[in-house]
C-alpha positions as a Markdown table, in Angstrom:
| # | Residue | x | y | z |
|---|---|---|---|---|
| 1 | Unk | 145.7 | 127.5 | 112.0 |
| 2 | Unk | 147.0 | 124.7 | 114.3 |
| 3 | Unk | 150.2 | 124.8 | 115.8 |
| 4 | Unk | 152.7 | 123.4 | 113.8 |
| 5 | Unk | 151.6 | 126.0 | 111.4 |
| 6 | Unk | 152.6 | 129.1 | 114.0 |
| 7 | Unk | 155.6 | 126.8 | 114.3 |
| 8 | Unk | 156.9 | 127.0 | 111.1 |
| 9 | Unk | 155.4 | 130.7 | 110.5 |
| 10 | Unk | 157.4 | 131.6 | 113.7 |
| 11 | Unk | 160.7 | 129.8 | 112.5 |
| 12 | Unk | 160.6 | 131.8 | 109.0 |
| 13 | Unk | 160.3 | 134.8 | 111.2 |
| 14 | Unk | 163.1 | 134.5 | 113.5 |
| 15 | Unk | 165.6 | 134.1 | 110.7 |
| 16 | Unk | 164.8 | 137.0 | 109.2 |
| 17 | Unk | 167.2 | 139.9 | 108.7 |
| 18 | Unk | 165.4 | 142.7 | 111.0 |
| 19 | Unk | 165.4 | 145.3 | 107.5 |
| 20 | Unk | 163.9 | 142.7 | 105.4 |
| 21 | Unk | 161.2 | 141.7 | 108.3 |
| 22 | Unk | 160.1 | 145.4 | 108.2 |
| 23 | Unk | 159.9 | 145.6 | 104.6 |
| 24 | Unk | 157.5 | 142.5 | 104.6 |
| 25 | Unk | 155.3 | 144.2 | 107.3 |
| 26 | Unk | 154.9 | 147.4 | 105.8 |
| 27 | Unk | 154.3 | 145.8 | 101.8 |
| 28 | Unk | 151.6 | 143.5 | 104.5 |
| 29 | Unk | 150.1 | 146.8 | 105.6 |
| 30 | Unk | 150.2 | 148.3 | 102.5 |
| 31 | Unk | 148.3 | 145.4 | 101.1 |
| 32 | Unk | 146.0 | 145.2 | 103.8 |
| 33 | Unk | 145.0 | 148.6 | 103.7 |
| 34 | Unk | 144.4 | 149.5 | 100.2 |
| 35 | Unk | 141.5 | 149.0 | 98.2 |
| 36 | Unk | 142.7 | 148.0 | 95.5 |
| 37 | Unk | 144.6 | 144.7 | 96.7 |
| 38 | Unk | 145.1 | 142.8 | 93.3 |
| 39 | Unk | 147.1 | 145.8 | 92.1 |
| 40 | Unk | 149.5 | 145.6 | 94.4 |
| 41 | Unk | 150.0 | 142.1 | 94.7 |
| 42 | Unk | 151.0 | 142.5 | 91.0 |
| 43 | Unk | 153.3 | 145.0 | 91.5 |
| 44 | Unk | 155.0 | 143.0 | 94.4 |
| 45 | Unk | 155.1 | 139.9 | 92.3 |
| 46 | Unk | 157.0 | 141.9 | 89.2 |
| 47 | Unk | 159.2 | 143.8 | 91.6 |
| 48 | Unk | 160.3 | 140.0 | 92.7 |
| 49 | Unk | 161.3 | 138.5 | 89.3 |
């Protein structure tokens, strides 16, 4: 990753309502911890439409 791509990632970040920036960390986490990744990927993705 160079640096205008921390750039932009940290841009995104800082505009982000504090509620909805914990929300993407913990759905992250969840992700990141399970082993069954796909599945919840889905589910995210349908929960979004």
């Amino acid at each position: 990753m160079n640096n205008m791509d921390i750039n932009k990632i940290l841009s995104v970040l800082s505009k982000m309502d504090k509620k909805d920036l914990e929300v993407g960390i913990a759905k992250a986490n969840e992700i990141l911890n399970s082993k069954d990744k796909d599945e919840i990927i889905n589910k995210i993705k349908n929960s979004n439409k």
